[in-house]
C-alpha positions in Angstrom: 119.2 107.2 86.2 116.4 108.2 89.3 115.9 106.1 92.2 111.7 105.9 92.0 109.4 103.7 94.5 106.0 102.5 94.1 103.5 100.0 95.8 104.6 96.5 93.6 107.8 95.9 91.8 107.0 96.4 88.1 109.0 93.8 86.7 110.8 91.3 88.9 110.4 88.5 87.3 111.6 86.0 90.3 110.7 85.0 93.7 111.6 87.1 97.0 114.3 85.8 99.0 113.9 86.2 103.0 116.0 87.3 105.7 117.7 85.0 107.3 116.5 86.2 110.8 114.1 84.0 113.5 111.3 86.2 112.6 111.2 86.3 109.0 112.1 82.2 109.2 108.9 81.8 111.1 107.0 83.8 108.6 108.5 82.0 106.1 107.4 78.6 107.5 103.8 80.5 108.1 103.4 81.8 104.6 104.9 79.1 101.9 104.6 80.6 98.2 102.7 83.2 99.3 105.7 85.0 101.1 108.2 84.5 98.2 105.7 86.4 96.2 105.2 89.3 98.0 107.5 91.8 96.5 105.1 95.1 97.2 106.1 98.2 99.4 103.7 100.8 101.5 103.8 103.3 103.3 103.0 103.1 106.7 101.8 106.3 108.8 101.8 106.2 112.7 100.0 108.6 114.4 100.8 109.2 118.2 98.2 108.6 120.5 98.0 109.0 124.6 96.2 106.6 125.3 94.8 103.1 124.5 91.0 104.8 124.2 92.1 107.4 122.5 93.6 105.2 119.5 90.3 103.2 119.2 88.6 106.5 118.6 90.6 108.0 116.1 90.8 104.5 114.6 86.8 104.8 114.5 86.7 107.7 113.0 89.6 107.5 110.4 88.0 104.0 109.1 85.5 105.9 106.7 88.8 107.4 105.3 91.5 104.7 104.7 90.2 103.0 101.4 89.8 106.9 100.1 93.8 106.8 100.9 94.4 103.8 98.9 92.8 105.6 95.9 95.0 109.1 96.3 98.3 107.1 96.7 97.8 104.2 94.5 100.8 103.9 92.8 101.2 99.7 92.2 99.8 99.5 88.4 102.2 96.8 87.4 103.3 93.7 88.8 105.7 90.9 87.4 106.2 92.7 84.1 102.6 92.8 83.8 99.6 95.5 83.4 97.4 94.6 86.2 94.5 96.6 85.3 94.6 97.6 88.9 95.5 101.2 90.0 96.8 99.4 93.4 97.8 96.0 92.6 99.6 95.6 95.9 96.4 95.4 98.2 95.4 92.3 96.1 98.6 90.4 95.9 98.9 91.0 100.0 95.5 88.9 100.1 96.7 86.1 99.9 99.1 86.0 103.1 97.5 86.0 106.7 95.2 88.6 108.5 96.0 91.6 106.2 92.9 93.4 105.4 89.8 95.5 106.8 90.1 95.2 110.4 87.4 94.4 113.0 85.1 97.3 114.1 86.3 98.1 117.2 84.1 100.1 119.8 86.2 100.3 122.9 90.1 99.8 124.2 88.6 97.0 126.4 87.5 95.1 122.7 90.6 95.4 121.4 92.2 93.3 124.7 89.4 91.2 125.0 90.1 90.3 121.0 94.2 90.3 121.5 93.3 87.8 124.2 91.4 85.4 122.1 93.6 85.8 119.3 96.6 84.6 121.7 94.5 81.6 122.7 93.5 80.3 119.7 97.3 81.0 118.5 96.4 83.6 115.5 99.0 85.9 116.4 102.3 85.7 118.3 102.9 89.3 118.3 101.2 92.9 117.1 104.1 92.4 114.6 101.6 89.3 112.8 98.8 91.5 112.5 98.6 93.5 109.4 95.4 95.2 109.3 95.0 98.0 107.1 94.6 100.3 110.0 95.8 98.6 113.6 96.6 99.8 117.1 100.3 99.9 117.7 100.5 99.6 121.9 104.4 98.7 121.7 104.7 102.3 119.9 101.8 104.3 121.5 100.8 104.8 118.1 97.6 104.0 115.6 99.4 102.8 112.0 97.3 103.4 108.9 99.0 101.1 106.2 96.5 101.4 103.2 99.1 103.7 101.1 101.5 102.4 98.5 105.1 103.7 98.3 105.2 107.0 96.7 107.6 107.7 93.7 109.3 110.4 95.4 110.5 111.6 98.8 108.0 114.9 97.9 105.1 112.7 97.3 105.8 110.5 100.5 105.8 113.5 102.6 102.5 114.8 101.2 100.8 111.8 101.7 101.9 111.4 105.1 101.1 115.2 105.9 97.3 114.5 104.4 97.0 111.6 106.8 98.1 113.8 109.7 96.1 116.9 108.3 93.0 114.4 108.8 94.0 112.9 111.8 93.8 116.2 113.8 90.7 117.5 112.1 88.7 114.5 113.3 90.4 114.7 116.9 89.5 118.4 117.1 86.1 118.1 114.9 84.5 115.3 116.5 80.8 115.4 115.2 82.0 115.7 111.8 82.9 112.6 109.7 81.6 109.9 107.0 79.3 107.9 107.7 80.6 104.2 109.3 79.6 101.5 106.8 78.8 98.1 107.2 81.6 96.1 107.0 81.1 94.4 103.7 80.5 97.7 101.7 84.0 98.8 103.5 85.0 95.7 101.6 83.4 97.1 98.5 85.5 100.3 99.1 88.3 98.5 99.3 88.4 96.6 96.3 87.2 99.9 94.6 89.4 101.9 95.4 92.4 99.5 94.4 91.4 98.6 91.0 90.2 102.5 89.6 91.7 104.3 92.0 90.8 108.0 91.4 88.2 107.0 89.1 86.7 104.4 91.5 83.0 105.5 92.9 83.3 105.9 96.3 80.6 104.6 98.7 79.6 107.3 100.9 76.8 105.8 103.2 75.1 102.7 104.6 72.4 103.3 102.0 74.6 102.9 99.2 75.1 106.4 97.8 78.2 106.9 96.0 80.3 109.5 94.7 83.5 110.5 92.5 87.0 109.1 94.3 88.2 112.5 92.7 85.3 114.5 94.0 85.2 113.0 98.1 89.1 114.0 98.0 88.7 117.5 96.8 86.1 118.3 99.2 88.2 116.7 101.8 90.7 118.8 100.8 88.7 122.0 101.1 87.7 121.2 104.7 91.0 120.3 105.6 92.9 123.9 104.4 92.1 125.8 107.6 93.9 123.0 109.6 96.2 122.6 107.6 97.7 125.7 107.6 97.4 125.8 111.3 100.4 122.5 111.3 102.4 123.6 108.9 101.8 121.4 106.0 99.5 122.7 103.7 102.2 123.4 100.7 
């Protein structure tokens, strides 16, 4: 017998219980059915930052990036003893709880307060911890979290996936004119949904004007640019 991991629980045929802690009691109360249901696992990848600006802009320029993520790593084909016919069946299920999803775009650190504050006023969020955005500024970690990946069925895998995201991360910061295209928000949408139902046979959308291409081919090119840097961390095995 193997321990494995992956993004949904294949067959659990019964609801989720909850810890018994004020938090999870309040999200509980906040989430009904939907929270008992919820049996799915990513991974989440925080990327240090030193500032507040400097996490909106690496935020901007990883958002062309994240749904491409959710196709490498998808990993949550089955769910409740069921074949989805998703590749990612966990960004689906997680629909149905409160603010998970494509974030806002964000243009400035000032936005991001100025959108916190509004949030706290009209009682949306208690905490950073209540907003699960697929990519979100972390300011009680002084980190930028990417949480688009499902949970990898090995320790190997994990650390790949998390060395790609880092891999990126640095190329961007150091490579600033270069990156895709920002999309309109709904075809980010699109992107999203793509890339969690084929996966690596998903078509990617590569501009505003709706070009596409291969989710196989955008990652091996990606990979290509990314050797060079790579190498230079440490991480390219």
């Amino acid at each position: 017998m193997k321990l494995a991991s992956c993004g949904t629980h294949p067959f659990c045929d019964h609801l989720a219980h909850v810890t018994p802690e004020p938090r999870y009691l309040e999200v509980e109360e906040d989430t009904g059915y939907a929270g008992y249901t919820q049996i799915v696992f990513a991974t989440h990848v925080h990327l240090g930052v030193a500032s507040g600006a400097e996490a909106i802009a690496l935020m901007r320029r990883l958002r062309p990036y994240i749904y491409l993520l959710m196709a490498v790593s998808a990993s949550s084909p089955f769910f409740w003893g069921f074949d989805t016919g998703f590749a990612s069946f966990r960004p689906r299920e997680l629909l149905e709880a409160h603010a998970y999803g494509t974030a806002p775009v964000l243009e400035s650190w000032e936005e991001f307060e100025q959108l916190w504050l509004v949030s706290e006023r009209a009682h949306i969020f208690k905490s950073f911890k209540d907003n699960h955005w697929d990519i979100r500024p972390k300011p009680d970690l002084g980190t930028l979290e990417v949480r688009t990946m499902d949970a990898q069925p090995t320790v190997r895998k994990t650390i790949a996936q998390v060395a790609l995201l880092q891999t990126l991360a640095e190329y961007l910061a150091t490579n600033p004119d270069y990156r895709l295209p920002q999309l309109p928000l709904w075809l980010e949408q699109e992107n999203r949904y793509r890339c969690s139902h084929l996966g690596m046979e998903a078509l990617y959308i590569t501009a505003p004007d709706g070009t596409t291409e291969p989710v196989r081919e955008v990652a091996l090119k990606l990979l290509e640019r990314l050797t060079a840097t790579g190498k230079k961390l440490g991480v390219e095995g």
